[in-house]
C-alpha positions in Angstrom: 201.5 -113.2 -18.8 204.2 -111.4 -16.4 204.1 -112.7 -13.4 204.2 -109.8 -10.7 202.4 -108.7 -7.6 199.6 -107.0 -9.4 198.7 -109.8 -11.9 199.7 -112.5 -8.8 196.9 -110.9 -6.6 194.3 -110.9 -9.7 195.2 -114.5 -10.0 194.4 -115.0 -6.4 192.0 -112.8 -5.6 188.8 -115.1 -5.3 190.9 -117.9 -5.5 189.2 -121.5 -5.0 192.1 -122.8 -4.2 192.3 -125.6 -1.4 195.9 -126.0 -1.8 198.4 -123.4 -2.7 202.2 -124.0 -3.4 204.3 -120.9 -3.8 207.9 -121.0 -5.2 208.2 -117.3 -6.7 211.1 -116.9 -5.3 210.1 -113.0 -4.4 210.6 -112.7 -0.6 207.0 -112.0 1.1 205.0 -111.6 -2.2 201.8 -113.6 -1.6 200.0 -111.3 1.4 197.6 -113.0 3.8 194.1 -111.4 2.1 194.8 -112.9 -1.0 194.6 -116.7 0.6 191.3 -118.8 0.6 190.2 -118.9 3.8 191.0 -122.3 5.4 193.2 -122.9 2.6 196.6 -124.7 3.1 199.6 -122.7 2.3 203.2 -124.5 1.2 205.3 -121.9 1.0 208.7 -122.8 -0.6 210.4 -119.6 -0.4 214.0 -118.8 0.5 214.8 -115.2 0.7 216.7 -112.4 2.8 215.7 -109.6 3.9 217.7 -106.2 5.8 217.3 -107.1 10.3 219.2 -104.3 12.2 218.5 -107.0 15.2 220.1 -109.8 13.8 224.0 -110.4 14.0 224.4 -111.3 10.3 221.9 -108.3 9.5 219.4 -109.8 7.6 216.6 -112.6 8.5 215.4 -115.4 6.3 211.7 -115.3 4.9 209.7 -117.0 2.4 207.7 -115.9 -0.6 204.6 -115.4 2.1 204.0 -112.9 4.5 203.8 -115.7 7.2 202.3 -113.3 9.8 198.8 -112.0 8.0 198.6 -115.5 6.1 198.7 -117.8 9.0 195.3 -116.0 10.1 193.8 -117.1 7.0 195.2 -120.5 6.0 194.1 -123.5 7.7 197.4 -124.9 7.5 200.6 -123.3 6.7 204.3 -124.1 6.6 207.0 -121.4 8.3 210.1 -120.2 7.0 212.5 -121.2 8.2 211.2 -124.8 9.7 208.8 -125.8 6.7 209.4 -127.6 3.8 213.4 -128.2 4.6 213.2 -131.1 6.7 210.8 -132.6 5.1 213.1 -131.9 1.4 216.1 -133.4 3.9 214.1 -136.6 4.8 212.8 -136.7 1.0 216.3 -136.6 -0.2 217.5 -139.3 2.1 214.8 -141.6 1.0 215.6 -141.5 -2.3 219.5 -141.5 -1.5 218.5 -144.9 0.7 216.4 -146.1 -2.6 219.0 -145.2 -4.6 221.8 -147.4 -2.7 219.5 -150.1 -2.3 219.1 -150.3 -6.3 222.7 -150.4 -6.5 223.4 -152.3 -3.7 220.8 -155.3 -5.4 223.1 -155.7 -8.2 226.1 -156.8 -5.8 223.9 -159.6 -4.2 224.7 -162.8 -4.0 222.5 -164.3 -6.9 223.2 -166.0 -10.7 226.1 -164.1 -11.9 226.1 -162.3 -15.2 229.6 -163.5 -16.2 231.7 -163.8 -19.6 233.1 -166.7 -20.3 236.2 -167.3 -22.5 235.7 -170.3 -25.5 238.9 -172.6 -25.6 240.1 -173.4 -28.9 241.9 -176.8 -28.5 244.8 -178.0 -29.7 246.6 -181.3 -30.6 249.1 -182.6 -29.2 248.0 -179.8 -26.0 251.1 -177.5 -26.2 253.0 -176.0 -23.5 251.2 -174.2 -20.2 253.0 -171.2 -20.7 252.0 -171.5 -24.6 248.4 -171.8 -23.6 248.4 -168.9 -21.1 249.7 -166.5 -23.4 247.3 -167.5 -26.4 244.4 -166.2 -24.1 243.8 -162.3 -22.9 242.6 -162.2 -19.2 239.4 -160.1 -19.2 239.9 -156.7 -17.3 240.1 -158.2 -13.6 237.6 -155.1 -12.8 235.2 -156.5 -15.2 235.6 -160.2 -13.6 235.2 -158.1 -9.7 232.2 -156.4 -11.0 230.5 -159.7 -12.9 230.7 -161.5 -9.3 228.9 -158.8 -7.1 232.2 -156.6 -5.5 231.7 -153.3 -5.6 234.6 -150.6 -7.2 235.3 -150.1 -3.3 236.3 -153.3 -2.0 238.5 -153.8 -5.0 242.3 -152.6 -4.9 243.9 -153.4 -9.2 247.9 -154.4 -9.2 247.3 -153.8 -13.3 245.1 -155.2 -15.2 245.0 -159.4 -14.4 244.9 -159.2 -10.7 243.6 -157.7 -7.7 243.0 -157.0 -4.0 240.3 -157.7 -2.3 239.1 -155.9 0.8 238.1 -157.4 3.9 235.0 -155.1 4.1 233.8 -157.2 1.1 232.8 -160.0 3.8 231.6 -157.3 6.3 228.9 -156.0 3.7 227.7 -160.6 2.7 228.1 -161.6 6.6 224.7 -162.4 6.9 224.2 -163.9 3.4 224.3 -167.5 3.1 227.4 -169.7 2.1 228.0 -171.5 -0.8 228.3 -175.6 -1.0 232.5 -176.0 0.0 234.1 -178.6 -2.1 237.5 -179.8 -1.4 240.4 -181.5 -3.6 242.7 -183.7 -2.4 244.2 -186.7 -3.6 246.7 -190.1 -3.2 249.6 -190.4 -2.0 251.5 -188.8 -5.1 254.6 -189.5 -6.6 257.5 -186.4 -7.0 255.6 -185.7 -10.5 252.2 -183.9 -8.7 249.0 -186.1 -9.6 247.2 -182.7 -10.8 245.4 -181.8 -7.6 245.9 -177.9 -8.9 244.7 -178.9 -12.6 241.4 -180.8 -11.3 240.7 -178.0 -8.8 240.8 -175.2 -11.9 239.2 -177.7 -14.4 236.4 -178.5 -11.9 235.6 -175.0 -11.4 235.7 -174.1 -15.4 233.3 -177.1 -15.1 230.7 -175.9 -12.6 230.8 -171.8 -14.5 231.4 -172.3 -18.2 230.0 -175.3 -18.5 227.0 -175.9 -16.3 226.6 -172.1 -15.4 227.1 -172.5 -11.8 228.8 -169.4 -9.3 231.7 -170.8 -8.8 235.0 -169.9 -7.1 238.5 -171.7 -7.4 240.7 -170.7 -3.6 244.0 -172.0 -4.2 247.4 -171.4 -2.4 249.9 -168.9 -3.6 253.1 -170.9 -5.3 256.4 -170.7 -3.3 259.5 -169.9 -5.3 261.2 -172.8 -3.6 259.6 -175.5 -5.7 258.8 -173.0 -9.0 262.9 -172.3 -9.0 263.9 -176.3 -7.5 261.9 -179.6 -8.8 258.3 -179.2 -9.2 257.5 -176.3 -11.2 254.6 -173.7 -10.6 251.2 -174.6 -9.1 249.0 -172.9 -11.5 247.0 -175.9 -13.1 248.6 -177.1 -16.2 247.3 -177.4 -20.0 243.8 -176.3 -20.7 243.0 -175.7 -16.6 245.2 -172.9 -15.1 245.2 -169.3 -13.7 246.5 -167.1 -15.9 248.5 -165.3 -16.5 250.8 -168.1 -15.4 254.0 -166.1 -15.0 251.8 -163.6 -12.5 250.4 -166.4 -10.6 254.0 -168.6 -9.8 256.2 -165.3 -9.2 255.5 -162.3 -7.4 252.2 -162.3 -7.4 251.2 -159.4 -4.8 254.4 -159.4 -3.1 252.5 -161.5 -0.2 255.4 -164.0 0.6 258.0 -161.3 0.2 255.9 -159.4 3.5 256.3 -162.8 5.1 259.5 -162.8 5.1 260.4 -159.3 5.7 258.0 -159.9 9.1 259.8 -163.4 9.9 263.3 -161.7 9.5 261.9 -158.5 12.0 261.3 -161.1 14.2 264.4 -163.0 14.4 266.8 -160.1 14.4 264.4 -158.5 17.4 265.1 -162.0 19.4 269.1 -161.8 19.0 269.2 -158.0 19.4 267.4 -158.2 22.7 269.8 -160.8 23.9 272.3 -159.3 22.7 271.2 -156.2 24.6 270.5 -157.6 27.4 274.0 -159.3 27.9 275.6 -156.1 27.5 273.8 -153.8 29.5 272.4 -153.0 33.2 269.1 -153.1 34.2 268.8 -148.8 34.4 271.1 -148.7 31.0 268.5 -150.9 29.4 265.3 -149.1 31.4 266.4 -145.9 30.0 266.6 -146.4 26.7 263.2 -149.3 26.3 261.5 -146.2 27.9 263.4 -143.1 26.4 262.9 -139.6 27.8 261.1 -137.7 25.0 260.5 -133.7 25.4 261.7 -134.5 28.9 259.0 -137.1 29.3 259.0 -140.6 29.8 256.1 -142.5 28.7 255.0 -146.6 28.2 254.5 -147.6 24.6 250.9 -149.2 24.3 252.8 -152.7 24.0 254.8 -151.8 27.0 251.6 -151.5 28.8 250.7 -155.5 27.9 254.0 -156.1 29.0 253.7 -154.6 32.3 250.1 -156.1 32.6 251.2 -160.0 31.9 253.9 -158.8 34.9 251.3 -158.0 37.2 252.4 -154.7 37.0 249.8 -152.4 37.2 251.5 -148.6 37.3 251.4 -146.2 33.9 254.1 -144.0 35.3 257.9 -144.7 34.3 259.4 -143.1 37.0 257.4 -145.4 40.1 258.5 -148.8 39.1 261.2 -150.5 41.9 264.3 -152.1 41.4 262.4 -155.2 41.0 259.6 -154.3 38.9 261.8 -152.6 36.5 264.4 -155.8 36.0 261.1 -157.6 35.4 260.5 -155.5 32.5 263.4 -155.0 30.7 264.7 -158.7 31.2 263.3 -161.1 28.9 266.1 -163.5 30.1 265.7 -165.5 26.6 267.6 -169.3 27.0 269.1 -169.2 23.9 269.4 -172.9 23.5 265.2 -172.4 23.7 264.5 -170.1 20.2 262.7 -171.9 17.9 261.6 -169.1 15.1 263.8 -169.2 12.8 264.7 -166.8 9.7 263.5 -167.8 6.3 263.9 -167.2 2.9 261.7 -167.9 -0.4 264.2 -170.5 -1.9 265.2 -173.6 -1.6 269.1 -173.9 -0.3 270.3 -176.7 1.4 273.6 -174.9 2.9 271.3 -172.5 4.9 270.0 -175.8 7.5 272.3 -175.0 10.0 274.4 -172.2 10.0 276.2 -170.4 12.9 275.3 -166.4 13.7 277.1 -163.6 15.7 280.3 -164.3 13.9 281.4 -160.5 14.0 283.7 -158.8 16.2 281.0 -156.2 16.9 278.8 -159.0 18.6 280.9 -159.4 21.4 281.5 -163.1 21.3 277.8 -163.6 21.2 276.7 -166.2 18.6 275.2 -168.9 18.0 273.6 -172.3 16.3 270.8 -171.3 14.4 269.3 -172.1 10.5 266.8 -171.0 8.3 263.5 -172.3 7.0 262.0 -171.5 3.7 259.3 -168.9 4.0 256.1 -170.9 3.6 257.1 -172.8 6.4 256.9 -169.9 8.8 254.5 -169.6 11.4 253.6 -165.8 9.9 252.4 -167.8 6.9 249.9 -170.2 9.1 248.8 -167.2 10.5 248.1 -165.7 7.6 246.1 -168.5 6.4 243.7 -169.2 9.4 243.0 -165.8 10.4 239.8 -164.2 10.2 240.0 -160.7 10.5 242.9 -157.9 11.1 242.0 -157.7 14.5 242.3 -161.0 14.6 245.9 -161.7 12.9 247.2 -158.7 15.2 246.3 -161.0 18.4 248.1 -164.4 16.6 251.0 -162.1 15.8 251.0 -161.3 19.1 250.8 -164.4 20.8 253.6 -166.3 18.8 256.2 -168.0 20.8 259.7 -167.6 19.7 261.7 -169.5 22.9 261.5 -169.6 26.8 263.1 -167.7 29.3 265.4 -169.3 31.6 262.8 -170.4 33.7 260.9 -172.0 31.2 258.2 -169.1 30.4 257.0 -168.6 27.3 258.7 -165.3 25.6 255.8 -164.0 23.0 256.9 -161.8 19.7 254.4 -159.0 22.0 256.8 -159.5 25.0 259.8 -158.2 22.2 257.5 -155.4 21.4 257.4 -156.2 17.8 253.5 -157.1 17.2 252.3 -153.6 16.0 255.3 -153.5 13.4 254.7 -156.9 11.8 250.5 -156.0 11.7 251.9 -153.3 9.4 254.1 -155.0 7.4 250.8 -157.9 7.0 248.2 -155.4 6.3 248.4 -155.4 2.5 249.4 -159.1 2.6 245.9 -160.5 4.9 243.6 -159.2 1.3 242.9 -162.0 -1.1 244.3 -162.3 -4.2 241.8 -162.5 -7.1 243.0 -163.6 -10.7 241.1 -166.3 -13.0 241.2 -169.3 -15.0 241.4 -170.1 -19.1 237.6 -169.8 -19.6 237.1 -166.5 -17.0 235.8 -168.3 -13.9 237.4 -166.4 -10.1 240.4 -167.8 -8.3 241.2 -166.6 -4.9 245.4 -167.2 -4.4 246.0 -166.8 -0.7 248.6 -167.7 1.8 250.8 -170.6 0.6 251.7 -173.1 3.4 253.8 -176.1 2.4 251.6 -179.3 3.3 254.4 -181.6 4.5 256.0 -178.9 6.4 253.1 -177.3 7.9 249.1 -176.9 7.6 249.0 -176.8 3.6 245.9 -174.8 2.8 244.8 -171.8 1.3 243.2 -168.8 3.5 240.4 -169.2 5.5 239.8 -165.4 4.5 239.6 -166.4 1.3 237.1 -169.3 1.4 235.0 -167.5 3.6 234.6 -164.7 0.8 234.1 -166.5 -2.2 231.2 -168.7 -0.1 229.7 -165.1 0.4 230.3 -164.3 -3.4 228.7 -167.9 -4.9 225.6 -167.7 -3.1 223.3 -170.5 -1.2 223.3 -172.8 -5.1 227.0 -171.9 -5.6 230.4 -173.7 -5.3 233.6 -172.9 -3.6 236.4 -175.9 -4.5 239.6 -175.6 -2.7 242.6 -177.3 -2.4 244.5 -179.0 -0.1 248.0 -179.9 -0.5 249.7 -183.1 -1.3 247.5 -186.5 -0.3 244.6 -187.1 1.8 247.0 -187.9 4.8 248.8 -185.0 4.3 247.0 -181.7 3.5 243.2 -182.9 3.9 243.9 -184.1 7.4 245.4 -180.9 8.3 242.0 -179.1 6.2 239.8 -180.7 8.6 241.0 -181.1 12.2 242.8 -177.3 11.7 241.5 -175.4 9.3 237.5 -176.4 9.2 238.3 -176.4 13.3 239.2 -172.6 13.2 236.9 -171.6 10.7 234.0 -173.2 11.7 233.1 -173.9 7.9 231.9 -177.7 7.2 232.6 -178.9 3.5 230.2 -180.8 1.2 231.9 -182.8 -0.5 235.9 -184.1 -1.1 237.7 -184.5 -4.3 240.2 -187.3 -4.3 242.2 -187.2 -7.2 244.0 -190.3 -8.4 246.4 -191.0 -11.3 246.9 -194.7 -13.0 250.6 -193.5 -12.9 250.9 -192.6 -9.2 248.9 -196.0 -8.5 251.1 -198.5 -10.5 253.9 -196.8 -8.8 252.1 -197.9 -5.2 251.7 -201.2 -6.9 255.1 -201.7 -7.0 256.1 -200.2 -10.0 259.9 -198.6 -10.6 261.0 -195.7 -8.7 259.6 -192.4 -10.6 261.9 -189.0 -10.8 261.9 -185.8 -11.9 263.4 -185.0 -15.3 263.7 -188.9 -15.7 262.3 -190.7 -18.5 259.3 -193.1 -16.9 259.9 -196.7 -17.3 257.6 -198.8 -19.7 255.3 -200.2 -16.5 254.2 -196.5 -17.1 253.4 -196.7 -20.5 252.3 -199.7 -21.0 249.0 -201.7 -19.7 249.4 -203.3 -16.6 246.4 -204.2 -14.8 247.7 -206.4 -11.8 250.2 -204.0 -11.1 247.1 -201.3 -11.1 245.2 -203.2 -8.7 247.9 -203.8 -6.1 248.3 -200.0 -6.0 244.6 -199.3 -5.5 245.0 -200.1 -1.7 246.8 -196.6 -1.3 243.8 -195.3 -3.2 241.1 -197.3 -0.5 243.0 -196.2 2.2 242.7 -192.8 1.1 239.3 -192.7 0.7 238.6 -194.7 3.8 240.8 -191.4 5.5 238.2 -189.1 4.1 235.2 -191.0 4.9 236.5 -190.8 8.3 235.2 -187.2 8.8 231.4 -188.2 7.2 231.7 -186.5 4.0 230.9 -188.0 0.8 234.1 -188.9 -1.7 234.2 -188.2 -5.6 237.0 -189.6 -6.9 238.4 -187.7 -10.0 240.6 -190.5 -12.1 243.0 -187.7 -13.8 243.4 -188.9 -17.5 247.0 -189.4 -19.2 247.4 -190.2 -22.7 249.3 -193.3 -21.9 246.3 -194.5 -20.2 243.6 -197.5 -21.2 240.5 -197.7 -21.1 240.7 -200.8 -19.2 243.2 -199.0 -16.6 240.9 -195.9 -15.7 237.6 -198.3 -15.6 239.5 -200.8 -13.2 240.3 -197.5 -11.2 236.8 -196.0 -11.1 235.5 -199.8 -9.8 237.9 -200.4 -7.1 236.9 -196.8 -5.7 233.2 -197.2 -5.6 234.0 -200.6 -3.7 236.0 -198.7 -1.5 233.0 -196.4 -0.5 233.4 -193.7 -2.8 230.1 -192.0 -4.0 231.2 -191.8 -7.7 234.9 -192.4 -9.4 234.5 -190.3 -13.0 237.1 -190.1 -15.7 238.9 -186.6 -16.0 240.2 -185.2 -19.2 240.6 -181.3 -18.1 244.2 -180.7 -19.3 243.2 -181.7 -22.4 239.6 -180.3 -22.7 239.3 -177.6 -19.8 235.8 -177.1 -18.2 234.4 -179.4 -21.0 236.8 -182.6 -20.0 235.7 -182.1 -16.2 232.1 -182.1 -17.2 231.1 -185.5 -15.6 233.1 -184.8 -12.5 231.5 -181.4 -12.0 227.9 -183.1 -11.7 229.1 -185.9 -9.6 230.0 -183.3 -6.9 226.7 -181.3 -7.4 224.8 -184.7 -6.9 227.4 -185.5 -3.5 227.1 -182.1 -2.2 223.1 -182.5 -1.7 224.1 -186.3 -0.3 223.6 -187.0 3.7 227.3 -185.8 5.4 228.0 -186.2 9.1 231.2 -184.3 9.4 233.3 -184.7 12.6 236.8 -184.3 13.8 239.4 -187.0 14.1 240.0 -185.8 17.7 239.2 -183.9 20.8 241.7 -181.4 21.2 241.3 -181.5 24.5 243.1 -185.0 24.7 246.8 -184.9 25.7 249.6 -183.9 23.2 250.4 -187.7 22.7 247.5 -189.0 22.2 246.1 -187.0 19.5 249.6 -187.9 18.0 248.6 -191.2 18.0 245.4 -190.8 16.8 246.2 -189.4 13.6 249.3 -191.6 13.1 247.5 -194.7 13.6 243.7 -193.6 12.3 245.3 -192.1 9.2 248.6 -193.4 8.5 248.5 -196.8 9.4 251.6 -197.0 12.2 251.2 -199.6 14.9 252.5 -196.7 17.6 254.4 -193.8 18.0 257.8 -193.5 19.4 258.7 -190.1 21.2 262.7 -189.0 20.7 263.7 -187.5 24.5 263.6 -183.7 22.5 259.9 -184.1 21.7 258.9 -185.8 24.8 260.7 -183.2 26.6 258.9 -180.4 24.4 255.2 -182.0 24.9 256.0 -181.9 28.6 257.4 -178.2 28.1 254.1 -177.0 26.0 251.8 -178.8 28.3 253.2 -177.0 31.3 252.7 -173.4 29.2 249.3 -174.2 28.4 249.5 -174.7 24.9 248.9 -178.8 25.3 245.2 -178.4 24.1 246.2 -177.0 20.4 245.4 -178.9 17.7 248.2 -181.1 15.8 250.1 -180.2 12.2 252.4 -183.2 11.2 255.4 -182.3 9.5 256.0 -185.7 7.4 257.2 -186.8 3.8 254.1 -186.2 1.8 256.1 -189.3 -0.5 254.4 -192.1 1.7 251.8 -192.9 4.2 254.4 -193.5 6.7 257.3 -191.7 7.4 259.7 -193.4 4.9 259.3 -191.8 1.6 260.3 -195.6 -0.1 257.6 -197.3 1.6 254.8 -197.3 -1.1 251.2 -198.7 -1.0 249.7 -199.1 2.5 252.7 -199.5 4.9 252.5 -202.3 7.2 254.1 -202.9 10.4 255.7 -199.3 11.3 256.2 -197.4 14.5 256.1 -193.4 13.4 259.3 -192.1 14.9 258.7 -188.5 16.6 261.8 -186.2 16.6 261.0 -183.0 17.8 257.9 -180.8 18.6 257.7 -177.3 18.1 254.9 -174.8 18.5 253.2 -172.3 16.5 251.4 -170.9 19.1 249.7 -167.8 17.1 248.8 -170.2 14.4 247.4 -172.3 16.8 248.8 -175.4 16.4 251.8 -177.9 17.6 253.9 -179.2 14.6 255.9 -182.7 15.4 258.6 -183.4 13.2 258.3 -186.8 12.1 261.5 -188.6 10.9 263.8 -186.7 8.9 261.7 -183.8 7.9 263.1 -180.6 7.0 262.0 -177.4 7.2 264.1 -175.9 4.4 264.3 -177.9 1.1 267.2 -178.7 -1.0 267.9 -177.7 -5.1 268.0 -181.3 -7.0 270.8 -181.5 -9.5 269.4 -180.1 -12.4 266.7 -177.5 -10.9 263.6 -175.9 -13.0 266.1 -172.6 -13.5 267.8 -174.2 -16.3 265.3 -173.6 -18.5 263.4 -169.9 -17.2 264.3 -166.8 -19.1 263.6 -163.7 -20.6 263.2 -162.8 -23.7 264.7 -159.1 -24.2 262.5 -158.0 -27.0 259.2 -159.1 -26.4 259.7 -158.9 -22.4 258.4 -162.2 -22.4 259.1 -165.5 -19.3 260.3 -168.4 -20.9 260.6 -172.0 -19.5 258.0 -171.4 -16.3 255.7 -175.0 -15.7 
């Protein structure tokens, strides 16, 4: 039947209607005698009609005549003012709804996850062999199968990615994960496989066992992937792949370290430069430039003038005095310690001598350079928690004192907003993933001898997030127990309030024969037969290094598994005498590894030894009280963890504690710089030293990081190439486009 005003009003007319909806979309159709009485009215009506008194010169109305059927409805909605806010609120609901739907399948829960099938292969061939014969799934697919959503995820291609900090804004309240990490003995220059166990252990826990699990490792410096030591991507049948990604360029995070460092350094010689060569107006004048005719105070100016107790905004009313105050940083030269750094390893660059030039006025000076992952901007990095956060640490790094022994901050140079820039990109985790599809998070790569020698605490903090409550986060810590696990607890658990589970110690029969007394071991050098060949006495004198590592651990009350990493030259009776004389020592479990043969499946009995420790009793503590004085906490760790009788402070580092002490930075926590070849500080003492005093050369500050570094022994900040570097063999092959030689 048409539907129009005459058959409308027959259908009404006499209506019974309790309820009537009207959506004719005919403005003022339904007239107030054709309603029930007492009836209620929804009209749903949007129409215009011709209003000389109106400004637009119409009026809205609905499909009722509003005026003769409110007299006869019992209840009736307007137009306009009806049924539109309550559509509004009905849309939101079901946009709310809608997001919480979505939203429910980024929870932290079981992940739905694909995992790649080795096919093994005898003898194992070459890492970069394996990593090529296995496609990396879409690293969007691997983002969305552990709960990020398409907006916290930035692709560089197709194998790795960005992940946004707002990832751990939208999980803060959702519970962490158990925190596992590996460490291991006192290694020889060959690596014990900490970065192997760490990805086998994690294909373990996912592939295997079906855990959430994340692997957080450091990112690779080019020093050691171009020098000695190769990559740090796991080896054989437990890496991140692709390889070649991983140990190169990665994001371009190290090369925005040192681009900041170098800003830095050439900021600290400029200003001196500057300020040698200019009076106190000529310098005034152009630190606070007339623009438009205007002079203004930068926002870091501001600070500046704030720390001075100055507390005027306009330019033009400072004095004399106030004004040599602010443009004189008075930098002692002989005082600078930030140095300029560089991703290599180059022996020639340890001392070098700057402002050679003609155009410098006569101004140089003593100075050297530190390989980048040495930098303080790189232990900022890593123990930052937020943007916010890194800008303030930036901020508050101190590169020398003035010449009356205040501390002269990267903010007082006016640098801090440009290096937040050039670190914004750099502060998101890396994600990539292993041979059989589980997550790795590379972050931040500090050297472990040279500085704090852990991943980011940005990173950790994420994947606990990501795991859930049942998870597993295993991280790594570089070089041995004394070395990087030290630094793990009393600096990085310290800052980021996160308490592990459970510590990995990994242990190699070669490493321990060597501690036993065995021949010296060297890079490219055939090992001698004591290697090869069964020697059980030789074993057992070695295990003391292993003991006292685990006794180190043990020291912070969490429970040890110690993860006996397999070599093919190995016996049976070799890897069972290791797995007893750790249990005497006090570990919880000593299991037999065989993940660079196997993957997941050869870390299989390790993997459940840490589930059963991480649900063991733990007491975790520090080694010290920060609060102690600068030499004592020294002490602490040097005799506590390395063994030494006592310390012994050169006149530069006694000088230096008394220095930071006086500038309030004496309650920072402590980051040994020390051979990572030897408990002690001679890299030829092997075993469990005996008998030493640790000899203290120097202390320097990394104030932003948070942490005073002593430089034990002969420790240097910038390695050396050995004679027959890893360059030798990396190429490329033309046609296929292909890296050749990378380990």
């Amino acid at each position: 039947m048409e539907w129009n005003k005459k058959t409308a009003k027959e259908s009404l007319l006499g209506s019974k209607a309790d309820i009537l909806v009207v959506a004719a979309g005919k403005a003022e159709m339904v007239k107030g005698e054709w309603i029930k009485p007492g009836a209620v009215v929804i009209d749903c009506g949007i129409n215009y009609i011709p209003d000389s008194t109106k400004a637009s010169g119409k009026r809205v109305v609905g499909d009722v005549v509003y005026s003769t059927a409110k007299e006869r409805a019992g209840y009736i909605t307007p137009v306009p003012g009806g049924v539109g806010p309550m559509t509004v609120a009905m849309l939101m609901q079901s946009t709310v709804e809608s997001a919480q739907r979505f939203l429910e399948k980024f929870q932290p829960g079981k992940w739905s996850i694909q995992y790649n099938q080795l096919t093994l292969k005898t003898p194992v061939p070459s890492d970069i062999e394996i990593s090529r014969s296995y496609m990396p799934k879409p690293i969007g697919q691997l983002a969305k199968e552990i709960g990020l959503i398409s907006e916290e995820v930035e692709l560089y291609g197709q194998t790795k990615a960005k992940v946004l900090l707002s990832a751990l804004k939208r999980l803060k309240d959702k519970p962490d994960g158990k925190y596992v990490v590996v460490t291991g003995i006192t290694p020889t220059p060959l690596g014990e496989g900490k970065s192997t166990t760490t990805m086998g252990l994690a294909q373990a826990l996912g592939a295997h066992l079906h855990q959430n699990v994340f692997a957080c490792v450091r990112q690779p410096s080019q020093g050691p992937t171009f020098g000695i030591k190769g990559g740090a991507a796991g080896g054989g049948y437990s890496q991140v792949i692709p390889m070649e990604e991983f140990n190169l360029h990665l994001t371009g995070d190290i090369h925005a370290i040192t681009a900041a460092s170098n800003l830095v350094a050439a900021a600290i010689d400029a200003r001196i430069f500057h300020e040698l060569t200019q009076t106190d107006q000529a310098l005034y004048t152009r630190l606070v430039p007339l623009i438009n005719g205007i002079r203004q105070f930068s926002d870091i100016q501001i600070r500046r003038l704030q720390k001075l107790g100055i507390r005027k905004m306009e330019p033009t009313t400072l004095t004399e005095e106030e004004m040599h105050k602010f443009v004189r940083l008075d930098i002692d030269p002989t005082t600078i310690t930030w140095q300029r750094v560089l991703d290599t390893n180059d022996r020639f660059l340890r001392s070098i001598t700057i402002g050679q030039s003609p155009t410098e006025k006569g101004f140089s000076r003593t100075a050297q350079f530190d390989i980048t992952v040495a930098s303080e901007i790189m232990a900022v990095l890593a123990l930052t928690d937020g943007l916010e956060d890194m800008r303030r640490r930036l901020g508050r790094m101190v590169v020398a004192s003035s010449k009356t022994g205040e501390p002269v901050t990267t903010d007082d140079l006016g640098v801090t907003g440009a290096l937040t820039v050039l670190m914004k990109d750099a502060i998101k985790p890396n994600l990539m993933q292993t041979l059989e599809g589980t997550p790795v998070f590379v972050h931040a790569g500090p050297f472990a001898n040279i500085a704090h020698g852990n991943s980011s605490v940005l990173a950790d903090k994420i994947a606990l997030k990501l795991v859930g409550q049942e998870g597993f986060v295993v991280t790594e810590a570089g070089f041995g127990a004394d070395i990087g696990m030290e630094k793990f607890f009393n600096i990085k658990c310290r800052y980021s309030g996160l308490q592990p589970h459970v510590v990995v110690l990994v242990a190699t029969v070669r490493a321990l024969k060597m501690h036993g007394g065995g021949p010296t071991v060297s890079a490219g050098v055939p090992l001698p037969k004591e290697y090869t060949e069964e020697n059980l006495q030789l074993l057992a004198n070695g295990c003391s290094n292993l003991s006292k590592q685990i006794q180190n651990a043990r020291i912070f009350g969490i429970p040890v598994v110690v993860a006996v990493n397999v070599f093919k030259t190995d016996t049976e009776a070799e890897l069972d005498l290791v797995a007893q004389m750790a249990k005497e020592a006090g570990a919880f479990n000593a299991v037999k590894c065989t993940h660079w043969a196997e993957g997941g499946k050869g870390a299989l009995a390790l993997a459940q030894a840490v589930q059963r420790a991480s649900q063991a009793p733990s007491h975790f503590k520090f080694l010290y009280n920060v609060e102690l004085p600068v030499m004592d906490k020294i002490r602490i760790i040097a005799q506590q963890i390395y063994g030494a009788d006592d310390i012994e402070l050169f006149p530069e580092a006694e000088q230096k504690i008394i220095l930071y002490t006086k500038q309030g930075f004496g309650n920072l926590p402590i980051c040994m710089a020390k051979t990572h070849l030897s408990l002690s500080h001679d890299p030829e003492r092997k075993g469990v030293p005996k008998g030493f005093v640790l000899p203290i050369r120097d202390v320097r500050a990394s104030v932003g990081a948070g942490f005073l570094y002593p430089l034990i022994g002969t420790m240097s900040t910038m390695p050396g190439l050995p004679t027959r570097p890893c360059f030798y063999d990396i190429d490329l092959d033309p046609v296929t486009e292909e890296v050749n030689g990378l380990f």
